[in-house]
C-alpha positions in Angstrom: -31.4 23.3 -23.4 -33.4 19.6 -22.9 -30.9 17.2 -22.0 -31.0 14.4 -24.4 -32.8 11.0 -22.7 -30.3 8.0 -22.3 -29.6 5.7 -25.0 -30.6 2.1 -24.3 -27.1 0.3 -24.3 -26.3 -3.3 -22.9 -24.4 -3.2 -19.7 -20.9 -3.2 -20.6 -21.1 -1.2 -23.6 -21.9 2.1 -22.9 -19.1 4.9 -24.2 -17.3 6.9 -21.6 -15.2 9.4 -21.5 -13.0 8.1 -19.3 -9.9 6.2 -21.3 -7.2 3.8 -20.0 -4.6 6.4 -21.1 -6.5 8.9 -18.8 -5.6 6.7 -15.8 -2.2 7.1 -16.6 -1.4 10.4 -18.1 -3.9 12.4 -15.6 -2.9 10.2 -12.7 0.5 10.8 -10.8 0.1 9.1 -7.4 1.2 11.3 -4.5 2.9 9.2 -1.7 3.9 11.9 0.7 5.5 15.4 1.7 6.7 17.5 4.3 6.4 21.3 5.2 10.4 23.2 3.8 10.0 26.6 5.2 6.5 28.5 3.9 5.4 25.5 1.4 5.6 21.9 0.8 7.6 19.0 -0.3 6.0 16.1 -1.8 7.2 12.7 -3.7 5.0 12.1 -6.9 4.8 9.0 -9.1 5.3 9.9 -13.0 3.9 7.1 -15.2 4.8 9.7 -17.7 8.7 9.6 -17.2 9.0 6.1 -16.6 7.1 5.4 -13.3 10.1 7.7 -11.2 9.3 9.1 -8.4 10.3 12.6 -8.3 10.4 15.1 -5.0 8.6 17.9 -6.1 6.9 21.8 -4.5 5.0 24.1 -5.9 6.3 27.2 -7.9 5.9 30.8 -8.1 2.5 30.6 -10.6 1.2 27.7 -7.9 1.7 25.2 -10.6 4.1 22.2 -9.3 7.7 22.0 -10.2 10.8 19.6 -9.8 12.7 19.9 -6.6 14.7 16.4 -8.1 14.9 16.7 -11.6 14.7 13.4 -14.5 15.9 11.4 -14.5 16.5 10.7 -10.4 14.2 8.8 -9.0 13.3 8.9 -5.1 12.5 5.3 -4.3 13.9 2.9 -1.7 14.0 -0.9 -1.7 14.5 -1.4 1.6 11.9 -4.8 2.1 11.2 -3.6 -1.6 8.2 -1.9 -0.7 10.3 1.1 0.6 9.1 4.2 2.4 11.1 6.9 3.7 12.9 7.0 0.9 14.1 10.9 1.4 14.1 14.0 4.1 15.3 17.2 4.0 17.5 18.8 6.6 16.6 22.8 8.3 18.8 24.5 5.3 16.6 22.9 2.6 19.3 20.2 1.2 17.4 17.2 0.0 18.6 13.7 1.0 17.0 10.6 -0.8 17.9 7.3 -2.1 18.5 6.7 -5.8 16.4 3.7 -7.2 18.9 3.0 -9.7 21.7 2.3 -7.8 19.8 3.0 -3.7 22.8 5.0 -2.6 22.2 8.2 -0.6 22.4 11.3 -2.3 22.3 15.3 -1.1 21.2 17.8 -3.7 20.5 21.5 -2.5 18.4 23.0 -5.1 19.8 26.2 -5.0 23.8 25.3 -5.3 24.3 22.3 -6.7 24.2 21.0 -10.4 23.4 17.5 -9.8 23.0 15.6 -6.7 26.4 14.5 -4.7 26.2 10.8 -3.2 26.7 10.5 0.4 27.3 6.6 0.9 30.3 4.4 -0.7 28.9 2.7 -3.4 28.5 -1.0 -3.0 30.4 -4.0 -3.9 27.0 -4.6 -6.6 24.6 -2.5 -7.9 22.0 -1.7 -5.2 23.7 -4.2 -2.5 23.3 -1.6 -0.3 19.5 0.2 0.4 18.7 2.6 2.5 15.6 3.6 3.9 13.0 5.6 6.8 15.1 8.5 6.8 15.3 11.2 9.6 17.5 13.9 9.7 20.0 13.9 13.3 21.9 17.4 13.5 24.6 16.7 10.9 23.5 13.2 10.2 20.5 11.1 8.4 19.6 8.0 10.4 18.0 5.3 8.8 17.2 1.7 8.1 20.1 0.0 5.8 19.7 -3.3 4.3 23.1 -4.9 2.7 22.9 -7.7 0.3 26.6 -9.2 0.1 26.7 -12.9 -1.0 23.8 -14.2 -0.6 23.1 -13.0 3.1 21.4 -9.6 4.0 21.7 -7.6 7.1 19.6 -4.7 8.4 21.2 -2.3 11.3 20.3 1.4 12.1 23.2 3.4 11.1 24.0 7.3 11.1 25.3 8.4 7.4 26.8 12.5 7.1 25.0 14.5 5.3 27.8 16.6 4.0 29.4 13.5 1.9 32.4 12.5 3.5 31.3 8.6 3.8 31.4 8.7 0.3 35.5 9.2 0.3 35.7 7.6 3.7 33.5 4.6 4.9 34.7 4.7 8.5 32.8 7.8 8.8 29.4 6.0 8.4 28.2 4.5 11.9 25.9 1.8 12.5 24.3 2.3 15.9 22.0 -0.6 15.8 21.9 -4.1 14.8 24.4 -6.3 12.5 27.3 -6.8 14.7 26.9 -4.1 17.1 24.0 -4.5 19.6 20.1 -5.2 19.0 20.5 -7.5 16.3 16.8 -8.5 14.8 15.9 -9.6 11.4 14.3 -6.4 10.8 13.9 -2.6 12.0 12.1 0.5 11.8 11.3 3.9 13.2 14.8 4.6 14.2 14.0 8.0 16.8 16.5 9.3 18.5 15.7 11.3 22.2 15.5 15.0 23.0 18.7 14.7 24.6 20.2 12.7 22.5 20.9 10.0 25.0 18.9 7.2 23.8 17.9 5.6 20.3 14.4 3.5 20.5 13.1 1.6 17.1 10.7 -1.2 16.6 12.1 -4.6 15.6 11.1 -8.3 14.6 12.3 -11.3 13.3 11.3 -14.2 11.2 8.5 -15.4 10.7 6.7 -12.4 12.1 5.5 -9.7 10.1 4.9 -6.6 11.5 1.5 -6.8 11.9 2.2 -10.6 14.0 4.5 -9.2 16.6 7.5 -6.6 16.7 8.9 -5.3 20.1 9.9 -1.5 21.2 13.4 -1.1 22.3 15.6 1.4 24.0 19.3 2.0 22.8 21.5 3.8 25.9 24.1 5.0 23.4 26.4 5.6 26.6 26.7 2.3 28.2 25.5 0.2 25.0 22.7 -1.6 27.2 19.1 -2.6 25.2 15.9 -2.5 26.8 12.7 -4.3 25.7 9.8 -2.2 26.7 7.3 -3.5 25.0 6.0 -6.3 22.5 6.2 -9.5 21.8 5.6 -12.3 19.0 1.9 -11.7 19.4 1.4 -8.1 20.0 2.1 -5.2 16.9 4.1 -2.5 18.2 4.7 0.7 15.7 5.3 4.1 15.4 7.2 4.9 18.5 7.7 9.2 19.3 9.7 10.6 22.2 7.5 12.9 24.4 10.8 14.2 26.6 14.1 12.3 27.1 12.6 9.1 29.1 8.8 9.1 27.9 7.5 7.4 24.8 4.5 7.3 22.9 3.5 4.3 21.3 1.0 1.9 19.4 0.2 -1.6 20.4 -3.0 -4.2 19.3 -2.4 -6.1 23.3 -6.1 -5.0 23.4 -7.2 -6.7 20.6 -7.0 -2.6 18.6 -3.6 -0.3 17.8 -4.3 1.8 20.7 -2.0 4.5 22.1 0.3 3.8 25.0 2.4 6.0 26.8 5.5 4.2 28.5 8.9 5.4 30.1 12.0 3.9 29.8 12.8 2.9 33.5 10.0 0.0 32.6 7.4 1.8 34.6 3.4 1.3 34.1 2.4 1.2 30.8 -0.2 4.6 30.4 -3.0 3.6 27.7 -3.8 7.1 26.5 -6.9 6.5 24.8 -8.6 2.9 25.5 -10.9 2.5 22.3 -12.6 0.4 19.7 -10.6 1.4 16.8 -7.2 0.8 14.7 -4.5 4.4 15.4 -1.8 2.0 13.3 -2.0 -0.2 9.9 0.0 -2.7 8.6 4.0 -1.7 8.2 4.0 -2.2 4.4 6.2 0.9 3.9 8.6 2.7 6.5 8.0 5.6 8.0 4.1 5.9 8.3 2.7 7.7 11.0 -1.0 7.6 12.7 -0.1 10.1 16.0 1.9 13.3 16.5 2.5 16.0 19.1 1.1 19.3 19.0 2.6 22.6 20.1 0.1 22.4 23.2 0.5 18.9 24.4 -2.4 17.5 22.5 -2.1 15.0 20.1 -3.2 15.0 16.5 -4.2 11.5 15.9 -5.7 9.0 12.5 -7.8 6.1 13.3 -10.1 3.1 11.5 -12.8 1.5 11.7 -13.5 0.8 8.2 -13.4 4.4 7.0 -10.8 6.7 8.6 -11.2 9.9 11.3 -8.9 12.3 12.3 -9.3 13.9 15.8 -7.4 15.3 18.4 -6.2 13.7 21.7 -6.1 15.2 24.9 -3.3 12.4 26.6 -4.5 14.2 29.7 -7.7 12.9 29.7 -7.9 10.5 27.5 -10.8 12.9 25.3 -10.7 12.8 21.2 -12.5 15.3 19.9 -13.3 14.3 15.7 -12.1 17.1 13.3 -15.2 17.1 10.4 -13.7 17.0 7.0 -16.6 16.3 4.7 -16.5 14.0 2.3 -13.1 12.6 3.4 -13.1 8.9 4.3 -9.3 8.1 4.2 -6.6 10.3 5.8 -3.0 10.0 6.6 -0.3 12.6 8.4 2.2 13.7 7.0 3.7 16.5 8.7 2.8 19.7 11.2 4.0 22.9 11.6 2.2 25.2 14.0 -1.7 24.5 13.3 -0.7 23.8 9.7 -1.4 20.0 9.3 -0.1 18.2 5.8 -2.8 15.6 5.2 -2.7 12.8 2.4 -6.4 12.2 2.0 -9.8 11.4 0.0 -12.9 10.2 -0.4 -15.7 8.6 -3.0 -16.2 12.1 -4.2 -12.7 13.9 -3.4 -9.3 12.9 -5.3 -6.9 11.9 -3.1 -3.9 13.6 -2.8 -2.1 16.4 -0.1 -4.1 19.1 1.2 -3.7 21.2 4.5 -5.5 21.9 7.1 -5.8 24.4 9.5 -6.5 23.4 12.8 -7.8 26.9 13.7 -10.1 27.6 10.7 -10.9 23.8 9.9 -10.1 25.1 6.4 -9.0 22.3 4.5 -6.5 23.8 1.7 -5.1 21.4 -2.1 -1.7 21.5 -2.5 -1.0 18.6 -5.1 -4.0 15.8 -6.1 -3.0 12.4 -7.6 -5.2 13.3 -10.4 -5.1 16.3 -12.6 -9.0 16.4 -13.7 -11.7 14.3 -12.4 -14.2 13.2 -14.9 -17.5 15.2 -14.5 -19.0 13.2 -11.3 -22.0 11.6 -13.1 -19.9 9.5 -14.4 -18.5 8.8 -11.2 -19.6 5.8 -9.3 -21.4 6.5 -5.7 -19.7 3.9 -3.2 -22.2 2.1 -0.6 -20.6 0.2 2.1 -22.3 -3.1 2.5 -22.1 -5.9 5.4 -22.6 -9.2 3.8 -23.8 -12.0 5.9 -21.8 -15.4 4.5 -22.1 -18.9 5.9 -19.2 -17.9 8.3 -19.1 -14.6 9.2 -19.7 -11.4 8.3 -17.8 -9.5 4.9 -17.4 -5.8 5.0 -17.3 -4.2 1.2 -17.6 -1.3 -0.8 -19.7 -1.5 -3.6 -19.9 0.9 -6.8 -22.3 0.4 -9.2 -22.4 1.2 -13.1 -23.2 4.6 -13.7 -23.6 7.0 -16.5 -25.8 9.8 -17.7 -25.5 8.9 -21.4 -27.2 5.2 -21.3 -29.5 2.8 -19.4 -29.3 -0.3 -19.3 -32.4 -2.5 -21.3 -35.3 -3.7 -19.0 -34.6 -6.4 -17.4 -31.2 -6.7 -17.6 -28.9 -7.0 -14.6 -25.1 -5.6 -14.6 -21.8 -7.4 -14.9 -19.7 -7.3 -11.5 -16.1 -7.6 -11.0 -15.1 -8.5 -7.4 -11.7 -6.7 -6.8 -9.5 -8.3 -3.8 -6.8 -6.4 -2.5 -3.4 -7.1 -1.8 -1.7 -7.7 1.3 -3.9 -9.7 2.2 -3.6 -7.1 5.2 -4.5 -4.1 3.5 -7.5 -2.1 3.4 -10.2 -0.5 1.6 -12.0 2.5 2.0 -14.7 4.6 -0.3 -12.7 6.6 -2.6 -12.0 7.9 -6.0 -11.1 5.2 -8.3 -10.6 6.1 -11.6 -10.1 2.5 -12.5 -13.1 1.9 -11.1 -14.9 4.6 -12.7 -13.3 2.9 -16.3 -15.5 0.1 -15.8 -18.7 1.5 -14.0 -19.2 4.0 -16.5 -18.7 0.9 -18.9 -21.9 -0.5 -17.2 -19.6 -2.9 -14.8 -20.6 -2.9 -11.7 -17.3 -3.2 -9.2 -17.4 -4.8 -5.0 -14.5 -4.4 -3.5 -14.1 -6.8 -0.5 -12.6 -6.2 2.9 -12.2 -9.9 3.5 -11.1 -11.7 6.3 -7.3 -10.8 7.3 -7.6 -7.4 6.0 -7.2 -4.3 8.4 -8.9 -1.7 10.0 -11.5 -3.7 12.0 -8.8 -5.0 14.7 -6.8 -8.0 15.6 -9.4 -10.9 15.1 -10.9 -9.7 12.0 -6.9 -9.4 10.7 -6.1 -13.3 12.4 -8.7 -14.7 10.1 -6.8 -15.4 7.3 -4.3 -17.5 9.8 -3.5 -20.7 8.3 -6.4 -19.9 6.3 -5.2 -18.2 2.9 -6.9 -19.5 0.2 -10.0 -20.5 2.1 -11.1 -17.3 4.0 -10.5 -14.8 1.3 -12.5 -16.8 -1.6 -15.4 -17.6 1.1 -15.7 -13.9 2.5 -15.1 -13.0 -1.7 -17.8 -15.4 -2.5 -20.2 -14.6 -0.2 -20.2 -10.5 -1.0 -20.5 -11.4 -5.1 -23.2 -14.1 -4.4 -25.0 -11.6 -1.9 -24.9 -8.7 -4.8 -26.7 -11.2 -7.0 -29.4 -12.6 -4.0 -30.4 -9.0 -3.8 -31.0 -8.7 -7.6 -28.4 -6.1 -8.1 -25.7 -8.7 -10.3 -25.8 -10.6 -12.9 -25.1 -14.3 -11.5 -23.7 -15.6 -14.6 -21.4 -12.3 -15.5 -19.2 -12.3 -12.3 -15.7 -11.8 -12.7 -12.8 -11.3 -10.4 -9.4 -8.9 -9.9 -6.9 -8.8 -7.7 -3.4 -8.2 -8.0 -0.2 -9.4 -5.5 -1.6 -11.5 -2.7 -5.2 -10.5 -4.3 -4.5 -11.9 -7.6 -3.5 -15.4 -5.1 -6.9 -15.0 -4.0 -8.3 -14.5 -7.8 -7.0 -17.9 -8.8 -7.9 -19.6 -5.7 -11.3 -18.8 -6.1 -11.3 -19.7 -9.8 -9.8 -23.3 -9.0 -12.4 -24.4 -6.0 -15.6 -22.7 -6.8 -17.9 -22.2 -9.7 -18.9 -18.6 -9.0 -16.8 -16.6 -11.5 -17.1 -16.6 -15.1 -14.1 -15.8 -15.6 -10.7 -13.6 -13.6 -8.0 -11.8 -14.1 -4.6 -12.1 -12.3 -2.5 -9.3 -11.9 1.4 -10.6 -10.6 -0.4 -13.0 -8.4 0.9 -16.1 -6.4 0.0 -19.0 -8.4 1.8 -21.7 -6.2 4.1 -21.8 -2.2 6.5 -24.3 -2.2 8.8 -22.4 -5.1 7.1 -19.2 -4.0 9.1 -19.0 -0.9 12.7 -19.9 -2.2 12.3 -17.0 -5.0 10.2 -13.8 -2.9 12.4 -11.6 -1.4 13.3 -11.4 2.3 10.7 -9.6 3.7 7.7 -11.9 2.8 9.8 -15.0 2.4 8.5 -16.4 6.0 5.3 -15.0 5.5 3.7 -18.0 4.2 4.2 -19.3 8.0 1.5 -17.4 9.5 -0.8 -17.8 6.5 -0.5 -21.5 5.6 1.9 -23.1 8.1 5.5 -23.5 9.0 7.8 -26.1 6.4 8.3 -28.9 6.4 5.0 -29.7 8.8 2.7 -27.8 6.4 4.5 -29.2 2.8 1.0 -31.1 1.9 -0.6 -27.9 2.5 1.4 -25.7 0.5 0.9 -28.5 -2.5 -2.8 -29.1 -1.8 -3.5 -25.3 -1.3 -1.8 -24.0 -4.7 -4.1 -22.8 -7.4 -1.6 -24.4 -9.8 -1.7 -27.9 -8.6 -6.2 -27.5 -8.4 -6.3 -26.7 -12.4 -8.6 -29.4 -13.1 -11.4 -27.7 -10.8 -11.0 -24.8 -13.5 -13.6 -24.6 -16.1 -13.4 -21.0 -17.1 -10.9 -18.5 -18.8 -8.1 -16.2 -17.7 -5.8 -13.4 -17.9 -2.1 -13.2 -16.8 -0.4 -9.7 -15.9 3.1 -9.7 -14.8 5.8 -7.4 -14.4 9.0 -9.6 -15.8 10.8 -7.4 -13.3 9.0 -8.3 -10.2 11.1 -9.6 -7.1 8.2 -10.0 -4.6 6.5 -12.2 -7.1 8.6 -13.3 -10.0 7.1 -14.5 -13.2 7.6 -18.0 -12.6 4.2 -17.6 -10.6 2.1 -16.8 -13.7 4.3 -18.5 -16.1 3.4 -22.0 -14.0 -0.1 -21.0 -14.1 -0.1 -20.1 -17.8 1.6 -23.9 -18.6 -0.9 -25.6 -16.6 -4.1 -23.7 -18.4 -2.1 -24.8 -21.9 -2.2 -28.4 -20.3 -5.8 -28.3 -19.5 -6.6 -26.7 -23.0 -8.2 -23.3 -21.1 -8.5 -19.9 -22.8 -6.3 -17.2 -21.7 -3.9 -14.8 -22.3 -0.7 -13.7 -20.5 0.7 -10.3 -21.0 4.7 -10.4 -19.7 6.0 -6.6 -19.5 9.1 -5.8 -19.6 11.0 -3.3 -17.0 7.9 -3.5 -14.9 8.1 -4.6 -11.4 5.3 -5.3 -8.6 3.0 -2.4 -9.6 3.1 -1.2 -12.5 3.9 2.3 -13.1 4.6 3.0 -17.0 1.8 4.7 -19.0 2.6 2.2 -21.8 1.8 -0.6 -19.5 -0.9 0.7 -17.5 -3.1 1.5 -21.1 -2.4 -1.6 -22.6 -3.2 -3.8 -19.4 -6.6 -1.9 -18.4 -7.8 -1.9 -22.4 -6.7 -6.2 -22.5 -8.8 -6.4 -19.2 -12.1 -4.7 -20.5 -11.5 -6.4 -23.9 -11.5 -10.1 -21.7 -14.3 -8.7 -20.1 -16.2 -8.3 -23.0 -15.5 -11.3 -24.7 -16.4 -13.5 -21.6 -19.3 -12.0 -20.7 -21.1 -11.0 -23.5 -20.6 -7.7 -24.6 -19.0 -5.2 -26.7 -16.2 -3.2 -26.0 -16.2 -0.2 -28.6 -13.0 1.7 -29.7 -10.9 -1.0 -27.6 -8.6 -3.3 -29.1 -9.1 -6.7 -29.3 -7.3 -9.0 -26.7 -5.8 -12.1 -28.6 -7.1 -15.7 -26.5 -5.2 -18.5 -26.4 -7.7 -21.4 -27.0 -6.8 -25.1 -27.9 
């Protein structure tokens, strides 16, 4: 059969098979799982009930099935971005935090109807959170964080698993922080040692993040006393792991990288295990991630970056990683290990993401649960190129994907559209991988960058510090400079670049809108819009972050004001669209409703779509569909093209 020749289409208008309802019904981020016995445990967002997160295995046919049944929902807001937000003890009985109220809940499976709560409820709904749960003999540990009039408090405290804190509050213990002993702003990675003698977790305080500087400590649950081993207000400690009863294993960035340390608890030599060029540790968005763990033999199974990700074996002996191949995977992440069974959450620009296992004997690399059901056929996928771009500062690392499909071409002549997408964070990270929202638009004939700008992570300390004090100038220059060097090299359309970015990205988005000319238009998705009320309304966690990024108030106030994409409107000259989540506490939608006032005042086109019950993220099928279809339609409109079978985005215009 002769495969019929392209059609001639205008970038931008080419039909695809891939729909904004196929991002949501086909897509069920997974965020995690464990081995429980011979198979696996995982935690699976459902745009299609809701956006819960469900724990779920696989059942007899192979095909996955509820281990947490609708409508409970697995999520934590600890710091609101959660993690950890369930474990499950040796006899199978899950323990996880309810989002709807965060108490602690057991639920065997097998026995019991409905799940039992194991904490007291609070004075007011979800007051009390609980998250980075590990499972102690009889006990979960974990992270609490209790609102109560207007102050919050985070300790380390020991909960029962079989429910009697429920009836009897005195029965729940808190063993670290509040009142009792290491008090700190905030803590994580609550591990208790072999014997049982000593407690060590990772704390920090305002204004630090935990990327800034945290410090390892030591709990001697005898005698009460609380050792500082390592860390300080300038150096990242994470993911500490007993290796016996007075050795631990650690991550630190002293050398500039999140290197592995080995250090004992008598505050002898610190041991670095492994002295290299590359990141074993990310940014603590979400409790409980893990880049090293032990192996039956003493080795160490180990995940690091430098740009894209490699996992490889330690020996702490010598200090020797030898690189396990997995081809085609550019991003991984460990889960769990049981024997040479390792649980892996990974992907790459050809490979859904999702859990798969690997056996370390074989180096066969097993699915057990994708975050996608189907994967469009892959000529209609884009094929990611990471790029260096050389700007007038410094250098921009970036992934780009250009439009591609089999059905059309593209007129003579003609150069693509590009949308710059900026990540979030702005600490976060990029790697080649299968985007389905990216394939929506390059299969559209919409060429996508995404930029690892300066401040993001995985290419060490400095590259991270260069966004300090410098939000809002860094990230549009390194932005500008990867869009502008697309369109030196012929391969964008100069006059049809647009921008995306969503949290601190979509800060970014209207901050390169409001002091450069580049863009021909953006789209904001929750994004900052403005600092000074920014910081009295974000929650806890992020509320100081501002410090490190812009500057400390009151000395920085002029900043903050002068910095604000909201208060440099008149330097806007092109249209743009508002997303917002009207549930949102990291960003509430005050940001884009200032914005959206401030367009009306300077008599700009643009549209804001408010959606109700959505919070930072959104996670409903409804909302996803409509959002992704607005954004191609303001696409099209803006930069020339037609959008066919895609509903027409409404403009506000003067």
């Amino acid at each position: 059969m002769t495969t019929p020749a392209p059609t001639v289409t205008p970038y931008g208008s080419w039909i695809s098979p891939i729909t904004a309802a196929d991002l949501a019904a086909s897509g069920h981020p997974v965020e995690g799982g464990v081995f429980v016995g011979d198979g696996v445990w995982w935690s699976e967002q459902r745009p299609v009930e809701g956006g819960r997160s469900a724990v779920r295995r696989l059942g007899p046919d192979g095909e996955p099935v509820d281990v947490l049944p609708p409508p409970w929902n697995a999520r934590t807001r600890v710091h609101e971005y959660g993690g950890g937000a369930w474990a499950v003890t040796p006899d199978a009985v899950l323990v996880f935090a309810e989002f709807t109220d965060q108490r602690l809940y057991r639920f065997d499976p097998h026995v019991d109807a409905a799940p039992v709560p194991i904490t007291p409820a609070p004075p007011t709904a979800a007051a009390h959170r609980y998250g980075d749960l590990t499972i102690v003999g009889d006990e979960v540990w974990c992270v609490r964080e209790r609102h109560d009039d207007g102050v919050i408090v985070r300790d380390i405290c020991a909960v029962p698993v079989d429910g009697r804190a429920d009836d009897d509050p005195s029965a729940l213990r808190s063993i670290v922080g509040g009142s009792i002993v290491g008090t700190s702003d905030f803590l994580a990675y609550p591990r208790v040692s072999p014997d049982g003698a000593r407690v060590a977790w990772i704390a920090w305080n305002h204004p630090q993040m935990p990327w800034d500087g945290t410090e390892l400590r030591v709990l001697d649950l005898a005698s009460g006393a609380v050792d500082v081993l390592l860390g300080g207000p300038e150096e990242s400690v994470l993911q500490p792991e007993w290796e016996d009863a007075s050795t631990l294993r650690v991550v630190s960035d002293r050398s500039g990288w999140w290197n592995l340390y080995r250090v004992t608890v008598d505050g002898g030599d610190l041991q670095p295990l492994c002295p290299t060029g590359a990141d074993f540790g990310a940014p603590l968005w979400q409790l409980g991630a893990r880049w090293h763990v032990g192996l039956d033999d003493g080795a160490v199974l180990t995940a690091r970056t430098v740009g894209t990700d490699t996992l490889a074996v330690l020996d702490p002996g010598t200090g020797a990683l030898r690189d396990l191949e997995l081809d085609g995977i550019s991003s991984v992440g460990i889960c769990d290990v049981d024997g040479n069974r390792i649980l892996l959450r990974c992907g790459g620009s050809r490979i859904a993401s999702g859990l798969r296992i690997l056996d370390l004997d074989s180096g066969a690399l097993t699915d057990v649960r994708l975050s996608v059901d189907t994967l469009p056929d892959v000529e209609y996928l884009p094929e990611a190129r990471a790029l260096t771009f050389d700007g007038p500062e410094r250098e921009v690392h970036a992934i780009v994907y250009p439009p591609r499909n089999p059905d059309h071409v593209a007129p003579d002549g003609e150069l693509p559209p590009y949308v710059a997408f900026v990540h979030g964070g702005p600490t976060a990270h990029v790697a080649p991988a299968v985007h389905l929202v990216y394939a929506y638009f390059t299969s559209r004939g919409i060429g996508v960058v995404d930029v690892n700008y300066g401040g993001s992570s995985g290419y060490g300390r400095e590259y991270r510090n260069r966004l300090r004090g410098q939000w809002g100038v860094v990230d549009v220059e390194d932005t500008v400079a990867a869009v502008r060097g697309l369109a030196d090299a012929g391969l964008a359309d100069p006059r049809r670049l647009a921008i995306e970015g969503g949290s601190a990205g979509g800060w970014t988005v209207l901050s390169a809108l409001t002091t450069s000319d580049v863009f021909a238009c953006g789209v904001s998705y929750y994004g900052v819009a403005e600092l000074v009320e920014f910081v009295k309304e974000t929650h806890d966690f992020e509320s100081r972050y501002i410090d490190g990024l812009i500057g400390p108030l009151p000395e920085a106030a002029e900043l903050y004001e002068r910095r604000a994409p909201v208060n440099n409107v008149d330097g806007l000259s092109c249209p743009v669209l508002l997303l917002q989540g009207l549930s949102d506490p990291i960003v509430p939608p005050s940001q884009a409703e200032r914005f959206r006032a401030a367009l009306v005042r300077k008599q700009l086109p643009h549209a804001y779509l408010a959606y109700a019950g959505e919070s930072h993220g959104f996670r409903r099928v409804e909302t996803i569909v409509n959002a992704r279809e607005a954004e191609l339609s303001f696409y099209g409109q803006v930069l020339g093209f037609d959008t066919p079978g895609i509903p027409r985005l409404e403009l506000w215009r003067p």
